[in-house]
N, C-alpha and C positions, 0 to 999 in steps of 0.2 A: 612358946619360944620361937614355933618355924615363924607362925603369925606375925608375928614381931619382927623377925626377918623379912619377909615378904615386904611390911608394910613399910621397913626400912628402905626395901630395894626398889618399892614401886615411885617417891619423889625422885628416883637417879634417868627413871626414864618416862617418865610423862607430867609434865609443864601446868602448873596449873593456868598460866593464863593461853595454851591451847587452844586455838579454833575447834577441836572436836572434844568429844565427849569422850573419856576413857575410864576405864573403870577395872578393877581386879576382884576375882573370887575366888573362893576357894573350891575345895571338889563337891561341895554341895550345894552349890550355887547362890551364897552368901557373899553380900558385897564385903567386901575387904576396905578395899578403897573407891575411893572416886575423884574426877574434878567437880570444878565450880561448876563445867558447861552441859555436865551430864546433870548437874542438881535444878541448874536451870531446866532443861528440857523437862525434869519431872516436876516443874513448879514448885522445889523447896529454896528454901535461901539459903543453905548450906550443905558440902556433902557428905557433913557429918551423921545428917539422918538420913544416909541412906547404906551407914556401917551396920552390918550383921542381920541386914535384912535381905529380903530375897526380891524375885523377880515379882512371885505373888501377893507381894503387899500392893504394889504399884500398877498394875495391869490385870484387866478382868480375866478370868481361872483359862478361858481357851485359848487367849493369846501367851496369860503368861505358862500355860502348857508346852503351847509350841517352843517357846523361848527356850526354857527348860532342858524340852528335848535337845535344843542345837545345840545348850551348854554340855550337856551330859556325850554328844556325839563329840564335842570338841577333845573332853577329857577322856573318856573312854578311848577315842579311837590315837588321841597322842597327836594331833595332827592340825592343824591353822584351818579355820572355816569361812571363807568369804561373800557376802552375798549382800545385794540391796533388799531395802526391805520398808514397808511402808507401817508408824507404829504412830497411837493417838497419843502426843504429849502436851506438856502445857502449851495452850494458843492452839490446837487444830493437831491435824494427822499431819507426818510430815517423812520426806526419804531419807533415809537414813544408808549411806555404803560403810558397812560393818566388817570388821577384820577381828575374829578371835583366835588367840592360840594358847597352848598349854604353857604351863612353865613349870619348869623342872631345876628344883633347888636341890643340890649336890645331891644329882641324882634320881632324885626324889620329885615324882609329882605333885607338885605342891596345888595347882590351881589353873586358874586361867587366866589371860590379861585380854582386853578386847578396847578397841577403839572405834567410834561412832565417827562421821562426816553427815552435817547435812549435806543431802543434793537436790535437797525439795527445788532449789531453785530450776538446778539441771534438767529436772526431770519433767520439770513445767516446760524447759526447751524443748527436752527431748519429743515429749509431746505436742505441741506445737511445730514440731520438725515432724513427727513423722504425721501427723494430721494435713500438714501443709502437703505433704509428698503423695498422702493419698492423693487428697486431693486434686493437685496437678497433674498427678497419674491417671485418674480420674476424667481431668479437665483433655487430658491428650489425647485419651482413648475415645472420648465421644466425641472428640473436635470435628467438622466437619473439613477443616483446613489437614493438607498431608503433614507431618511432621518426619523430618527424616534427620538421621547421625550421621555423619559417616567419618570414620577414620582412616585419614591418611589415602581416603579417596573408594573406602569399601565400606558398605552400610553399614552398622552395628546396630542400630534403632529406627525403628519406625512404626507410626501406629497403622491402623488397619485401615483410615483414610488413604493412608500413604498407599499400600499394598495394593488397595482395589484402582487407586488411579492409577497404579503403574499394571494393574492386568494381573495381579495378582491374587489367590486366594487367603493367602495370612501373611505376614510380617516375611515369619521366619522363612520364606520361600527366595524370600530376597537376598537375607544376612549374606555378608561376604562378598556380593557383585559388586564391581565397580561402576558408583554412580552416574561417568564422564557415560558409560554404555547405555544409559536412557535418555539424552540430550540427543537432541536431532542433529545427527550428522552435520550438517549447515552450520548450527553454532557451537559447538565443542568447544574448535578450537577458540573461542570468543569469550566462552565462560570458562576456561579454562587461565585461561589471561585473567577476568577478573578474579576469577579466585587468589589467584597469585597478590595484585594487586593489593586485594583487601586485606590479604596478610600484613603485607608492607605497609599501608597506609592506617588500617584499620576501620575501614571503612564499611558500610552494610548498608547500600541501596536497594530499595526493591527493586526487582529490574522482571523481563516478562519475558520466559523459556518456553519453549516445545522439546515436548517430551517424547518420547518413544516407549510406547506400552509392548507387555509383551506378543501380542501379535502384532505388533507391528505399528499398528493405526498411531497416531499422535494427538495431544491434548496439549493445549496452550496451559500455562499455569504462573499468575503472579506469585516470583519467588523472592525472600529476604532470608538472609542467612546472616547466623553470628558465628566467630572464629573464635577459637579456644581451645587448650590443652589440654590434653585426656592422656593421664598418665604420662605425659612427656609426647605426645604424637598429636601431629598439629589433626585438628578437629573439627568441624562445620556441621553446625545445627542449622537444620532449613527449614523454613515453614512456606509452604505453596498452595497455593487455592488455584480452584481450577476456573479459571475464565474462558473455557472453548465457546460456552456458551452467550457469554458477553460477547467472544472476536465475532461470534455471528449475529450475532442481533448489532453490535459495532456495524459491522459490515455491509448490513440490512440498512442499518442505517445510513450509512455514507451514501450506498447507493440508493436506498431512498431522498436523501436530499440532493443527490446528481440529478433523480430521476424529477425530483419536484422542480430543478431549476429548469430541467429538458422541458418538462411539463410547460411552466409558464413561459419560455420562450416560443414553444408548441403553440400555447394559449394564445401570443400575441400574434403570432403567424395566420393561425388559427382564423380569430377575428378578421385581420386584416387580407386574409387571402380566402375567408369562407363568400360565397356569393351570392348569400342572403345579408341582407343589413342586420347590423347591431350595432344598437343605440342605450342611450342613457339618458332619459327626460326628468327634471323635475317636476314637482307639484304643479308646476306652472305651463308643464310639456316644453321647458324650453332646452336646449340641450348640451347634456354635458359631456358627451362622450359619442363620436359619429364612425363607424369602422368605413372602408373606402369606397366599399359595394354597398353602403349607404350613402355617399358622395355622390356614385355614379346615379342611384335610385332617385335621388333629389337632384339631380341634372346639378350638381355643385362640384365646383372644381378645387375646392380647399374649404377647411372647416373653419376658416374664416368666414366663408361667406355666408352661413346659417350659423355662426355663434353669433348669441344676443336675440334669435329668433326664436320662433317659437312653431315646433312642429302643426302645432293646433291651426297657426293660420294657414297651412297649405293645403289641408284637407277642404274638400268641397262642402258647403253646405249643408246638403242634405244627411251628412256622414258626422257633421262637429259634435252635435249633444249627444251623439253613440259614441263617441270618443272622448268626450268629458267624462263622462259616466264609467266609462273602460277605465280612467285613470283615477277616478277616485274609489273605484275598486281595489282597485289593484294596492294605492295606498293604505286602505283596513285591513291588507295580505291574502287577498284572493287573485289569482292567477285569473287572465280574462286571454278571448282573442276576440277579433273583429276583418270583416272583410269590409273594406271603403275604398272611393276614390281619392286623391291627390292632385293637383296640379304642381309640376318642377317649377324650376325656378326659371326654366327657359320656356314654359310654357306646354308641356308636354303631359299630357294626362296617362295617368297610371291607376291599375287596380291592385292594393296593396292588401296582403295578411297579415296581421301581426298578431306574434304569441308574446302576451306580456306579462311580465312575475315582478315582484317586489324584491328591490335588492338592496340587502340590511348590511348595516355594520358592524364591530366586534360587538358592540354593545346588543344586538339583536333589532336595534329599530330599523324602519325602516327608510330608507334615506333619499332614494329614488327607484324610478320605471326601467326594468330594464326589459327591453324588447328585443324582438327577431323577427325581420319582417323578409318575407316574401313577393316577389315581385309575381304579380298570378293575370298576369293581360293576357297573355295564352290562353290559360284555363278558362277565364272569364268566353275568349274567344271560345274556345272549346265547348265550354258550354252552350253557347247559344247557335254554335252547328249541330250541339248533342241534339237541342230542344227542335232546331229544325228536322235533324233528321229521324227524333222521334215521334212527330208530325208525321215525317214523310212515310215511317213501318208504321204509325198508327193509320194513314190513309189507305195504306197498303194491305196491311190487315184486314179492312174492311169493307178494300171494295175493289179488291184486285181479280175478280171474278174466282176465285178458290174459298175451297173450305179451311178455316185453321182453328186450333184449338189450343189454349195454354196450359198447361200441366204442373200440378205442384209435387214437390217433393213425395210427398204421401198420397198421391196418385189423385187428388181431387182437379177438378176441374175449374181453373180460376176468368177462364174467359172465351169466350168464342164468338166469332162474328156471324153476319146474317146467313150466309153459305152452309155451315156448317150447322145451322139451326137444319136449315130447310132440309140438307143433305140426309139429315136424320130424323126425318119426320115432322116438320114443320113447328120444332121445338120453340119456346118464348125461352129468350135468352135467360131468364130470371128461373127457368125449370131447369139449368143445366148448370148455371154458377154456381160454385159452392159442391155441387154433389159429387161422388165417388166416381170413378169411370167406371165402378158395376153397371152403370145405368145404359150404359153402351154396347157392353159385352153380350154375344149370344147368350153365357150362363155364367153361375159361379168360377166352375171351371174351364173356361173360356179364358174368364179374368186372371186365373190363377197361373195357367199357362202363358198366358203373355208375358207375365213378372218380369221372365229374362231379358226380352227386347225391350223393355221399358230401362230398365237397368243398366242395359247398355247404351240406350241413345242418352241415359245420365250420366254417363263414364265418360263418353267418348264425345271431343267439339265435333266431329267429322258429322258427316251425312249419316244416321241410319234407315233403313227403310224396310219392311215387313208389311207382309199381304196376309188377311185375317178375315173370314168374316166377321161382320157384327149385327145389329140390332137395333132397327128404327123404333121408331115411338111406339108404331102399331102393331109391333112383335113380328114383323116381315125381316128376311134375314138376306141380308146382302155385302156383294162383297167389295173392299176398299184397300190401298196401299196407304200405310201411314208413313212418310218420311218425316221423322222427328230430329232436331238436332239438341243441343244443352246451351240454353243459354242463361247467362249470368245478370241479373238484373243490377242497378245500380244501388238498391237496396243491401244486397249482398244475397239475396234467398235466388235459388236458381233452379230452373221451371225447364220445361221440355216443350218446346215448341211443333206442333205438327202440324205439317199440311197433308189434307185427307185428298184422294182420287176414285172416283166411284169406278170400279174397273169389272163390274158385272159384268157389263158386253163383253168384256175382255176375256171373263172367265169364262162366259159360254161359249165362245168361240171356242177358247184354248180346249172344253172338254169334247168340242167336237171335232176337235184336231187329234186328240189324247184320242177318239176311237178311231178316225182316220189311220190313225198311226199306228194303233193295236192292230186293226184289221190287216195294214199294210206289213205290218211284221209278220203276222200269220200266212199274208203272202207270199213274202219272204222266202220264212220258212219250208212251205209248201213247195215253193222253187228251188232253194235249197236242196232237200230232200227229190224231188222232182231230178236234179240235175245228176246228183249222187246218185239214185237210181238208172236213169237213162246213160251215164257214164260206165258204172256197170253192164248194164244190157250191152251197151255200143261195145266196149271194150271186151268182153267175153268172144262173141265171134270175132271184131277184130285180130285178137289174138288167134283164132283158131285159122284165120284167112291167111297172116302172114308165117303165122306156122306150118300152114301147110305149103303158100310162096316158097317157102324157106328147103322143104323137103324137097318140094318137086324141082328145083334145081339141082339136089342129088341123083333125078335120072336122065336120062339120055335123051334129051330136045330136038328138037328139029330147028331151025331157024325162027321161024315164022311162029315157033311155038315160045323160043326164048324170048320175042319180041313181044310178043304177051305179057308171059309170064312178067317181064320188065315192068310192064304197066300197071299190071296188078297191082306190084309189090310198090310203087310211085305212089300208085292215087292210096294204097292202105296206108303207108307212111305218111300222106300227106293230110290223111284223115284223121290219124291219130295223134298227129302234131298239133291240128287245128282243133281236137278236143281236149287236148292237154290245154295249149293257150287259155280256150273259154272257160276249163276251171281255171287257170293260174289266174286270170284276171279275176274271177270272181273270188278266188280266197285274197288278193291283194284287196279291192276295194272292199271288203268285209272285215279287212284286217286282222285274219285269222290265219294267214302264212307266216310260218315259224321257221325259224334260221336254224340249221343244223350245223353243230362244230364238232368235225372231225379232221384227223391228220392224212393228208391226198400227197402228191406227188403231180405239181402242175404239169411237169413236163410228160408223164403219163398221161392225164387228161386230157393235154392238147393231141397230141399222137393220137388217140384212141379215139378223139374228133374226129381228125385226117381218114383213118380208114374207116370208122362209119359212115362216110362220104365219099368213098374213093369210089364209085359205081356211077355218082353224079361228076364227078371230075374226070374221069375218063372218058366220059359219052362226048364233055364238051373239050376233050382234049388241054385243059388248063394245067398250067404249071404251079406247082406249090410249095411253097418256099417255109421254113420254119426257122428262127432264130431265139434263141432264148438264151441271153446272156450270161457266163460265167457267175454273176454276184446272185443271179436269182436263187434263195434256199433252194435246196431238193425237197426239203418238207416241209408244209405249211398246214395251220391249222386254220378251219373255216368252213362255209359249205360248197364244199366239191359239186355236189348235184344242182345249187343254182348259180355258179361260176359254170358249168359246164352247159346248164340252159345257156345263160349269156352269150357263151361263146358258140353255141351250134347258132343261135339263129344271128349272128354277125356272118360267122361261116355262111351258113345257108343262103343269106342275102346275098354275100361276097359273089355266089356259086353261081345264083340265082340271074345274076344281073351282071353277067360278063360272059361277053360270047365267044372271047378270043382273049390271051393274053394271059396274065398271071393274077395270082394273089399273096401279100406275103405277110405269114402272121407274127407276129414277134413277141416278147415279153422285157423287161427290163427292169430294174431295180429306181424305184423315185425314191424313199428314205427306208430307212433302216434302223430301227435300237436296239438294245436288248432282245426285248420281247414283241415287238413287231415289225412286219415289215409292210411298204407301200407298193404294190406292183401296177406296173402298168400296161395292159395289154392292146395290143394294136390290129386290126384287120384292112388290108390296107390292098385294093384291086386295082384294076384296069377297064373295070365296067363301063357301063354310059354316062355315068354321072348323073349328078343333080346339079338345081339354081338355088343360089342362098334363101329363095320364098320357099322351098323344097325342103333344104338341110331341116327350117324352122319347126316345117308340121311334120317331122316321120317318126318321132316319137308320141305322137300322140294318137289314143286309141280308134283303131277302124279307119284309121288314114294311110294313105300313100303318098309319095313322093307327086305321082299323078293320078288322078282315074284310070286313066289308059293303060299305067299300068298294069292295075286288076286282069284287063282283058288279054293283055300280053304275054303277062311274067305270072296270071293268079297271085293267090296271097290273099289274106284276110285283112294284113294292117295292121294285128295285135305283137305280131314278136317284138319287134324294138320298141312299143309301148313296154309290153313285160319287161325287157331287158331293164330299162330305164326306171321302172318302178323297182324290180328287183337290185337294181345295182346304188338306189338308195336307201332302199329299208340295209343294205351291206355298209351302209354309210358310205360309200363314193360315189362316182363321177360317171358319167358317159358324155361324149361328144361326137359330131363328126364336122367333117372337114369338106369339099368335094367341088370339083369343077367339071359343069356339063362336056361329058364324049373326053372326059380324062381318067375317068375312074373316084372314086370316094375312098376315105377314110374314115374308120371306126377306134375309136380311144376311150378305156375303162381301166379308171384306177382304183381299186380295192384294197381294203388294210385285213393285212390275216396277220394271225397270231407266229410264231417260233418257234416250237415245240423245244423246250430245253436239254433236254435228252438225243433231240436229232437234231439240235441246231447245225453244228461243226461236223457231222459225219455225212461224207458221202452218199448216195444214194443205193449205192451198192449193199453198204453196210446196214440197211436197216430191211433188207430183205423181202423187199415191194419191189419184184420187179414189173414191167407195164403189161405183160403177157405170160402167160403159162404154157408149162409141157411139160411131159414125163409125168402124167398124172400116174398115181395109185389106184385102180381100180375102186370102187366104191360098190357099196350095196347102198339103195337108196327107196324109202318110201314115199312115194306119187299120190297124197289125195286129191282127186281134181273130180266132179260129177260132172263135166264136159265131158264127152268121150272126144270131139276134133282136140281139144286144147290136150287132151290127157295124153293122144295120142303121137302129138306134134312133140310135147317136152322128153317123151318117154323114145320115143326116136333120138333126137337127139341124143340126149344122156346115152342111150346105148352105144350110138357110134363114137362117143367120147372114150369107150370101156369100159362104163359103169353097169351094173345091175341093179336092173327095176323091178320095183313092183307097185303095183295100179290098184287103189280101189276110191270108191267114192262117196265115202262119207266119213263124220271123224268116229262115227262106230267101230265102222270096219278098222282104222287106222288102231285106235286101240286093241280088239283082238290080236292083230297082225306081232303087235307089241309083245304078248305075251307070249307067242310063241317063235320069236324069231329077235335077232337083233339086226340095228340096222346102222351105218353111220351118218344119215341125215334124213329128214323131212322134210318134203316140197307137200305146203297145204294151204289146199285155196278154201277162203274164209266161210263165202255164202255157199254152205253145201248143206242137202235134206238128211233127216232123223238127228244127224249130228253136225254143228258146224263147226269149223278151224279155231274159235275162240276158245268154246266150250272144251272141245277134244285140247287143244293145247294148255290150259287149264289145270282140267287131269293128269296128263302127265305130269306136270309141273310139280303135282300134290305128291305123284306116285316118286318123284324123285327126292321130295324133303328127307333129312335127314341120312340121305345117301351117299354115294360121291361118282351118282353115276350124273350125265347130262348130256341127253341129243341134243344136236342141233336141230331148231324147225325154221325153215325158212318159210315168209307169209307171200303167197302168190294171189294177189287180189285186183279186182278191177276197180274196188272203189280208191277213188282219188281226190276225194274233198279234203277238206283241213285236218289235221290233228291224226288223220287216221296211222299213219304210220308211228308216230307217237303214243299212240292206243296201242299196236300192235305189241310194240314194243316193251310196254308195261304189262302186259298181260301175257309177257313170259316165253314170246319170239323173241328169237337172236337176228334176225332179219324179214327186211321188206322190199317184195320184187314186183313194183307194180304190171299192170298187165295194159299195152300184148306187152309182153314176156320179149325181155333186149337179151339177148342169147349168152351175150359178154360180162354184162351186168350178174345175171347167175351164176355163171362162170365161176366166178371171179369171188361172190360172195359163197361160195361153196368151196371155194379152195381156202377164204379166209377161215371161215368155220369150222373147216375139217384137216387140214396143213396138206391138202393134196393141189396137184397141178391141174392143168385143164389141157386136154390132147386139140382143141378145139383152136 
């Protein structure tokens, strides 16, 4: 009865002529009813067989399983079940969008009702759509071109083209940025305009942007964009490819064809301003192309006047069948030159080169001659001065009365002339060409030691020259200068040219000069040592004569007796001055006097002049005058000891050579810097004068002003030699000035040093003053083995207030040592058992590492070179040569020791 019901209620709502399939069952999933369109799909002709049958009549057991199950979920769970679904019916498998739901008669669940739609068609769309969308999803993502979204002006899409041209690592780094922020400043607002535009018009040109990456850099990019709504917000899909590398290969290009039109404008210029000719001949050498320095070369004034010609007839005879020949070479495409004569058209003979090539056209043939000719009448001339003038070095070569020899690279011998046969033993040219230069050399290594001069007369154009012996034919060894130079052959290979000199005699001579000269140094030296010696000897009594001069004017004279002793003391000073001179001069011209730089006080100096003189200036009653200007420093560094030479023997002269009147010495400032100063000192009398033939020779040595004066005034003639030699080894000046019975002038300008510590201070302030007093007593030890000389110094010193003690050798001085102390040492050098070297030495050992130290002062007669620089390295504080200047000790014992001198 429900059955009945149902199948009443199911024609009120599903149509049989229905586009879909519906159908009704019961709870066991028995068809109830059905349409036509459901009976069709299951290929019956009616859907009357498909009443009270099931799902599994019609569908193999696993599909109609599943079916089954979804009817039993429908009715079980009370609920509509929707789903597409793919099921094989008559004609193919096909989509099916299925709707089931329950029904429920009064109350009661009766069954289910369900309705079918095909969507096979749809679903062929649907697939085809989403196939398509791969795809072009696909197609975006590997494009090479950028692809970008943007909405309403902020990216939403882009593929990964997009991303890496804008500097990016992925898409999404970008999303959200506004696109207008990657267009180059420049044109924004440009594109910003057409965007607007293509809104309004609907327009989509490609147009060509620069971009801005994110660091910054830019990339050109052909862009097209299309406009469209997304979601309601206006939209811009763009696609850009990146052309940076086109605008520059563009660009390359443009300016390669700027460059190519520069070029051929170049080219024509070229031509017509190059100043070799260039031509264009046919087959027939007649011409079809003449540039203007080929007008000039063929003496033609327009290319009228050799068109229709033909180059062939200007060339000279003897030169046309090498010139035919040239040109039908050149036509098969081989490149030719040729050197020929020509006559112009004015009659002018010329020596012409021409380098000729075949010049083809697009097609490759070849169409005509195209030349470059050279105008070569110089060289031609050139040539045949070469050829004379290598005549004239070949004539020269071989019979210029010298020996010469040509040299190859690798040392062989390429040529020699008769000379240099003979010079070596009366060699046949044909035994020397070709062979090694071993065949010359004293030996192997002979040869091998030469290498370097050879080497270098190959380096160098210049002259070189090396003296060697060598080895004639018959093994006799003699000796030659080779002066070789480098010369370049026209070959290109380049030889060493030597001319030989047989300088035997020369050698033997020179090694009898070489023993001449040994012998004479050993002379020398003998004199040398001879002088050093006899200095010594003279100077040991000397000193003990004027020491003892020096005491016996502490006793009580008689007249007649003071007038002695006067002379004594004269002729020893004068004696001692003239052996200082004759060594000074000899260490000058040995060139073994050394310059001493120490800090002096000139104005001390000069003063301490004055009164070591003032004995001779009073006798003659002379007036003496000293100025020394304001700017002159108070201390100066230099050598004191040969400024103060200098100036005693100007003084001395001054003193010497005036018998009345005055003398006035002066100083004064010529420049001044920093660190030096120039001074210039003057000696300036009232003497006899000299004659300008006079001024000329008084510097030069063992001269006078006159002979006569020798006999007059004495004198040797060396001091103002020395002065002058010494006052240029000080690198300055001496002069003088003088007119006969008016007196002379003496001028010496020297450069001393500033000392920077005493520049600006007074002289007061650096605690030199010129003279001593209120001496400290002293204890002092005396080695002298003179007993005159031991007992002249030890006088002294005592009446100064010092105490002495005497002994005579450095033995004794060291005993003395250990049992006594003392505050200085006076030690004369040459003494027996032990000398002043040796003894000063030892102390010096006995003081290492202590923080005691005597002073020893060197009392010595020897006065050759260096010796006080000896002394002085060998561990004295000082050097007093002998006789012994009383002042000088003084003074170096107050420096020594911080005492005064009573003296």
């Amino acid at each position: 009865m429900k059955n009945h019901k149902i199948q009443d209620h199911f024609p009120k709502t599903v149509f049989s002529d229905f586009p879909f399939a519906a159908w009704m069952k019961d709870k066991e999933g028995r068809y109830l009813a059905a349409n036509q369109k459901l009976a069709e799909y299951l290929g019956l002709t009616s859907p009357e067989f498909l009443i009270g049958k099931t799902i599994h009549d019609f569908f193999a057991p696993l599909l109609a399983d599943q079916v089954s199950a979804e009817v039993d979920a429908v009715i079980s769970n009370s609920k509509p079940m929707h789903m597409e679904k793919e099921f094989p019916v008559h004609g193919g498998k096909r989509w099916f969008d299925i709707y089931q739901t329950p029904v429920v008669i009064e109350g009661e669940l009766a069954g289910m009702v369900g309705y079918a739609w095909d969507i096979s068609e749809r679903k062929l769309i649907e697939k085809a759509l989403t196939e398509s969308e791969d795809r072009y999803r696909r197609v975006v993502e590997v494009s090479p071109d950028a692809i970008f979204v943007h909405c309403e002006g902020k990216f939403v899409f882009m593929n990964q083209a997009a991303a890496t041209l804008l500097g990016a690592e992925k898409p999404e780094d970008l999303y959200g940025l506004r696109a207008l922020e990657f267009v180059h400043p420049d044109m924004r607002d440009l594109v910003a305009q057409r965007i607007r535009n293509a809104w309004s018009s609907g327009d989509n040109p490609l147009i060509e942007e620069e971009l801005l990456r994110l660091d910054g850099s830019t990339v050109y990019v052909d862009m097209v964009s299309v406009f469209f709504s997304y979601e309601g917000k206006n939209s811009v899909l763009a696609i850009a490819r990146d052309i940076t590398e086109r605008k520059k290969i563009q660009k390359d290009f443009d300016s390669t064809l700027k460059a190519l039109a520069v070029s051929e404008r170049f080219l024509n210029t070229v031509i017509d301003t190059e100043p070799e000719c260039v031509m264009l001949l046919d087959r027939n050498s007649s011409f079809l192309m003449l540039s203007r320095a080929g007008l000039a070369m063929l003496q033609a004034d327009s290319f009228e006047q050799v068109k229709g010609q033909t180059f062939y007839s200007m060339i000279k005879t003897q030169y046309q069948d090498a010139f035919r020949l040239l040109t039908e070479q050149v036509f098969q495409g081989s490149p030719k030159t040729l050197e020929f004569e020509i006559s112009g058209l004015k009659g002018a003979d010329s020596w012409l080169d021409i380098h000729a090539v075949p010049f083809r056209d697009e097609s490759s043939e070849i169409v005509s001659l195209l030349g470059v000719i050279r105008n070569i009448s110089e060289k031609k001339q050139f040539e045949q001065a070469l050829k004379a003038e290598r005549d004239h070095f070949q004539a020269l070569f071989e019979n210029d009365g010298s020996a010469h020899v040509i040299v190859s690279s690798d040392r062989k011998i390429t040529r020699v002339n008769k000379y240099f046969c003979k010079m070596f033993g009366d060699y046949d040219e044909s035994e020397l060409v070709g062979q090694s230069t071993l065949i010359l050399h004293v030996d192997e290594q002979h040869y091998e030691s030469w290498a370097p001069n050879f080497e270098q007369a190959f380096e160098n154009k210049t002259n070189f020259s090396a003296e060697y012996p060598w080895r004639r034919k018959d093994g006799s060894i003699f000796w030659c200068v080779f002066n070789g130079v480098r010369l370049e052959l026209v070959t290109g290979e380049t030889v060493a040219v030597w001319s030989v000199l047989d300088i035997t005699a020369r050698k033997q001579a020179e090694q009898q000069l070489q023993i001449a000269k040994e012998a004479a140094e050993v002379a020398n030296s003998a004199k040398s040592s001879f002088l050093a010696n006899m200095s010594h000897e003279i100077r040991t009594p000397m000193n003990g004569i004027i020491g003892m001069a020096h005491l016996l004017h502490t006793t009580n004279l008689t007249a007649e007796q003071e007038h002695y002793l006067a002379n004594i003391e004269s002729s020893a000073i004068t004696l001692t001055s003239l052996i200082s001179d004759i060594l000074d001069l000899s260490k000058i011209e040995a060139g073994k006097l050394e310059l001493e730089k120490t800090d002096f006080s000139l104005r001390c100096c000069i003063r301490e002049l004055i009164t070591s003189q003032q004995f001779q200036i009073q006798q003659k009653n002379l007036s003496v005058q000293v100025s020394i200007a304001d700017d002159v420093p108070d201390i100066l560094h230099g050598d004191q000891l040969r400024t103060r030479q200098i100036l005693l023997n100007l003084i001395g002269n001054a003193i010497k050579f005036t018998e009345r009147g005055s003398i006035h010495i002066s100083a004064h400032l010529v420049d001044s810097q920093n660190s030096y100063a120039v001074i210039r000192l003057s000696v300036i009398d009232t003497g006899i004068g000299m004659t300008e033939h006079q001024v000329e020779r008084i510097f030069i040595a063992f001269e006078q002003a006159d002979n006569s004066f020798a006999r007059k005034y004495g004198g040797s003639g060396l001091g103002l030699a020395i002065s002058r030699r010494l006052t240029e080894l000080m690198g300055g000046r001496i002069w003088a000035e003088s007119t006969v019975g008016h007196g002379s002038s003496f001028y010496v300008e020297l450069s001393y040093g500033i000392p920077d510590a005493l520049a600006s201070k007074p002289l007061s302030q650096h605690g030199e003053p010129c003279n001593s007093s209120d001496l400290q007593p002293l204890t002092i030890l005396l080695a002298e083995d003179n007993r005159v000389n031991a007992e002249f110094v030890a006088k002294i010193l005592s009446r100064a207030g010092h105490t002495i003690t005497t002994v005579e050798n450095g033995q004794q001085v060291l005993e003395q040592l250990k049992h006594n102390q003392f505050d200085c040492i006076l030690m004369d050098i040459q003494m027996p058992i032990m000398d002043g070297d040796e003894a000063a030495h030892l102390i010096r050992e006995q003081e290492y590492g202590t923080e005691t130290h005597i002073p020893i002062i060197a009392l010595t007669a020897h006065a050759m070179a260096d010796e006080r620089t000896r002394l002085l390295r060998q561990g004295f504080d000082a050097h007093i040569p002998k006789p012994i200047d009383i002042g000088m000790l003084m003074a170096e014992i107050k420096r020594l020791t911080g005492a005064a001198s009573n003296t």
